[in-house]
C-alpha positions in Angstrom: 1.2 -19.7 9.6 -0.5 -17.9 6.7 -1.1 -20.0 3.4 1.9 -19.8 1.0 1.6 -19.7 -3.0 3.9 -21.9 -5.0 7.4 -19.9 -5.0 8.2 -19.9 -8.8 4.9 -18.7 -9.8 5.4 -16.1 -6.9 8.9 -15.0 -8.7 7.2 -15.5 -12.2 5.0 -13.0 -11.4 7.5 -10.1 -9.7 10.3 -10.2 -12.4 10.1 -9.0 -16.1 7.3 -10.9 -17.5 5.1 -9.4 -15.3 3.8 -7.6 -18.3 3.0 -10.6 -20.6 1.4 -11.9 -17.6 -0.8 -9.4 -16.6 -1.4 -8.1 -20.7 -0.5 -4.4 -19.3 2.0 -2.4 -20.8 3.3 1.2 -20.1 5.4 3.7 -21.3 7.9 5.4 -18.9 6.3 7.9 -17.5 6.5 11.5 -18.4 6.6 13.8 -15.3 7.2 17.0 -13.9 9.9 15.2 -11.1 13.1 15.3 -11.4 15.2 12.3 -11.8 14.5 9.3 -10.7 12.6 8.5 -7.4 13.1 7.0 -4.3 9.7 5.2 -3.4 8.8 3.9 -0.1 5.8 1.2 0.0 4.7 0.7 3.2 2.0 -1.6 4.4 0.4 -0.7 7.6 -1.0 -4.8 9.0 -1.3 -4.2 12.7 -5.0 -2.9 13.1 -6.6 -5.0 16.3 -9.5 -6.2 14.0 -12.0 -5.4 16.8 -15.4 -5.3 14.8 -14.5 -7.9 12.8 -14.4 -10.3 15.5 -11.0 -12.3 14.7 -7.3 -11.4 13.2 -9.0 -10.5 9.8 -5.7 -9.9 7.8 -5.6 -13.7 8.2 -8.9 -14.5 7.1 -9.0 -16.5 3.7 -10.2 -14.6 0.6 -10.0 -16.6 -2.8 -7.3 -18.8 -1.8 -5.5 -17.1 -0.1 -4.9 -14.6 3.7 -6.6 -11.1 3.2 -3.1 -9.2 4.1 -1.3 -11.2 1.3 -2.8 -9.8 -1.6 -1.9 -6.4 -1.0 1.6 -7.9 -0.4 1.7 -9.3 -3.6 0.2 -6.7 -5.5 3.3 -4.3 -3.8 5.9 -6.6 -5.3 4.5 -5.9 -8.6 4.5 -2.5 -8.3 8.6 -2.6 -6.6 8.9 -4.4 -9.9 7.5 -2.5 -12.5 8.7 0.8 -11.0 12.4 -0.6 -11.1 11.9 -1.6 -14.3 11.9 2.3 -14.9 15.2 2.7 -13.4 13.4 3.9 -9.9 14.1 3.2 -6.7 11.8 1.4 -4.5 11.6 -0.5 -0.9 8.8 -2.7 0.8 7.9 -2.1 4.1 5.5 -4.3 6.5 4.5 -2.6 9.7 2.7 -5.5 11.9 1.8 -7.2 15.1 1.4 -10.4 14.2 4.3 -12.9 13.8 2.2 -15.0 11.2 2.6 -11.9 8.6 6.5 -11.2 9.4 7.1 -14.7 8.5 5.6 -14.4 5.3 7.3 -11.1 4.3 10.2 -12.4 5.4 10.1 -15.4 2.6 9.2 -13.7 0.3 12.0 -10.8 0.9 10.2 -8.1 2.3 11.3 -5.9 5.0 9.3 -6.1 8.0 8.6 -4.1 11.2 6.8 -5.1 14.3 4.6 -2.2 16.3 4.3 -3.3 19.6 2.0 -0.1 20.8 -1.6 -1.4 17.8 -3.7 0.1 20.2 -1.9 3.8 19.8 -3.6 3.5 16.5 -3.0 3.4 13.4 -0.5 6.4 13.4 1.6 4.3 15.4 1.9 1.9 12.8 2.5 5.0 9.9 5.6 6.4 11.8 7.2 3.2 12.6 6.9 3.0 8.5 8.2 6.1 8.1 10.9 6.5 10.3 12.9 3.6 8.3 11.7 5.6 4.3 12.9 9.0 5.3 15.5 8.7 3.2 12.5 8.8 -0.3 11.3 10.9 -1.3 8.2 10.0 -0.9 6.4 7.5 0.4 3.1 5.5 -0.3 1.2 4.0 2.1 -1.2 1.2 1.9 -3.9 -1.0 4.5 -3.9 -4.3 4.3 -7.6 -5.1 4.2 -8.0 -4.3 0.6 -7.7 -7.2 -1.0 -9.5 -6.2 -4.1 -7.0 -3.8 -4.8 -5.1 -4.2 -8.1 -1.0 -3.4 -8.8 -2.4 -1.1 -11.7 -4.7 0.6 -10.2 -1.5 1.6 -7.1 1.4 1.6 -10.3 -1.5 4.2 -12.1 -1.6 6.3 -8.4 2.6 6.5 -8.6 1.9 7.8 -12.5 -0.1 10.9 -11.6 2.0 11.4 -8.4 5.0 12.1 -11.1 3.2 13.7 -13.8 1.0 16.0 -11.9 4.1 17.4 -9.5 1.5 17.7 -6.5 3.0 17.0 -2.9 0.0 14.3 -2.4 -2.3 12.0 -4.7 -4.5 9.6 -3.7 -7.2 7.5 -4.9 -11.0 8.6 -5.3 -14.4 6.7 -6.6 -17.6 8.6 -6.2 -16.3 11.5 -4.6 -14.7 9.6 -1.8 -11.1 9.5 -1.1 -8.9 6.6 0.4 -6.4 4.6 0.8 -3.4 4.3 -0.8 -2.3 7.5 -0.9 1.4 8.9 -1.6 2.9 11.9 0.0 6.3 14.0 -0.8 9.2 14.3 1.9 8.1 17.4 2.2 5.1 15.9 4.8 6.5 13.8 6.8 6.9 16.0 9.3 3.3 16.4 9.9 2.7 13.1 9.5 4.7 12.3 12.4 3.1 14.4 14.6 0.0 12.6 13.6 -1.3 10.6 17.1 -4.1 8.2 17.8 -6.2 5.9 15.6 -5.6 8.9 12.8 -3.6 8.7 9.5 -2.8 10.6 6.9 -6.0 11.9 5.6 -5.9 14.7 7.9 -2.9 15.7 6.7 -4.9 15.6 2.7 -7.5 17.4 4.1 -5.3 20.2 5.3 -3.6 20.2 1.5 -6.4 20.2 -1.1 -4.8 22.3 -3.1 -2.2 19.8 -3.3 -3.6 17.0 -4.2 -3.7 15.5 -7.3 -6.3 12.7 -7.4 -6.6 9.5 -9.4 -10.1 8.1 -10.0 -10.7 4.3 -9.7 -13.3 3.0 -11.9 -14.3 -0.1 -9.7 -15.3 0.8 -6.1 -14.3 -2.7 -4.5 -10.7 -1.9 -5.0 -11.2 0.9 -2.1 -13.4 -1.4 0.1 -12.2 -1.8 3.9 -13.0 -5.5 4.9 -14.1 -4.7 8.7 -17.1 -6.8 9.2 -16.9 -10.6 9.0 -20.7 -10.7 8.3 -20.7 -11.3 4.3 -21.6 -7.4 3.2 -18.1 -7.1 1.5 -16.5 -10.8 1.3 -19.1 -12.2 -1.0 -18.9 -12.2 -4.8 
């Protein structure tokens, strides 16, 4: 079973004092969408881990399993983003039975993708299937576990205010992950196959991509390699 954190500090930091507690405020956000939106946060954790060597997403990174950062960082994004009057569900599309427990606790919705080595498509559509109703959806990896609710909550922002189909996240002219996409690509991102995800479908939409700079590069780091080059520090 994955390490816990202490429940009332876990609820402390998901409800309304989330801004005293993190000393971040924001304004509701001023967009070009109309009405309020219906967000899906999915949270693909059923990669094989193959060059690291071991289930990675349960490797222990400052006190607690790689996958449950992200996790937690998600919750406070659900949270602020209600606090706006929006819309928003959690999803958790894994293998492992160690990380449905968890997101079960702590009231997350979770699928299991019993096809990982279709890829990581496999794991997107199984996500997707259940959020067609948004209208859009954002999807996340869960071996970023330097990635900050702001930095994602800040990724939502220019989704709304810039009115682009797509945004993502970019830091010296590379993109990643997350990234959020309209309804109006789902359809190609189901009929995405293979160890592929949605970056082919930004690739094939420049022009409608809005893109959201992140200052600190470690927020976009994959953890593959168990060998120190990214866990240290």
């Amino acid at each position: 079973m994955a390490t816990t954190i202490d429940d009332n500090a876990a609820d402390e930091k998901s409800g309304k004092s989330i801004w005293r507690l993190l000393n971040f405020r924001c304004t509701r956000i001023e967009r070009k969408w109309s009405g309020d939106m219906k967000l899906g946060l999915i949270m693909l954790a059923a990669g094989n881990s193959r060059r690291f060597g071991s289930n990675k997403l349960l490797y222990g990174i400052d006190g607690m399993p790689m996958y449950r950062h992200i996790l937690l960082e998600l919750k406070k994004v659900k949270a602020a983003l209600e606090e706006q009057g929006h819309r928003c569900e959690i999803t958790v599309v894994t293998q492992y039975e160690e990380i449905a427990q968890e997101a079960e606790k702590l009231g997350v919705r979770f699928l299991y993708n019993l096809h990982p080595d279709e890829g990581i498509s496999s794991s997107l559509k199984i996500g997707l299937r259940v959020n067609r109703e948004m209208d859009a959806c954002l999807f996340t990896v869960a071996d970023q576990p330097w990635l900050r609710w702001e930095t994602v909550f800040g990724l939502v922002d220019v989704f709304l205010r810039d009115g682009k189909g797509i945004a993502c996240v970019e830091h010296d002219g590379k993109t990643g992950n997350p990234c959020v996409f309209s309804k109006k690509y789902y359809g190609e991102l189901m009929e995405l196959s293979g160890d592929v995800g949605g970056k082919r479908v930004v690739v094939a939409h420049r022009g409608d991509v809005a893109v959201m700079k992140v200052e600190d590069g470690r927020e976009m780091v994959d953890v593959d390699f168990a060998d120190g080059r990214y866990l240290a520090g």
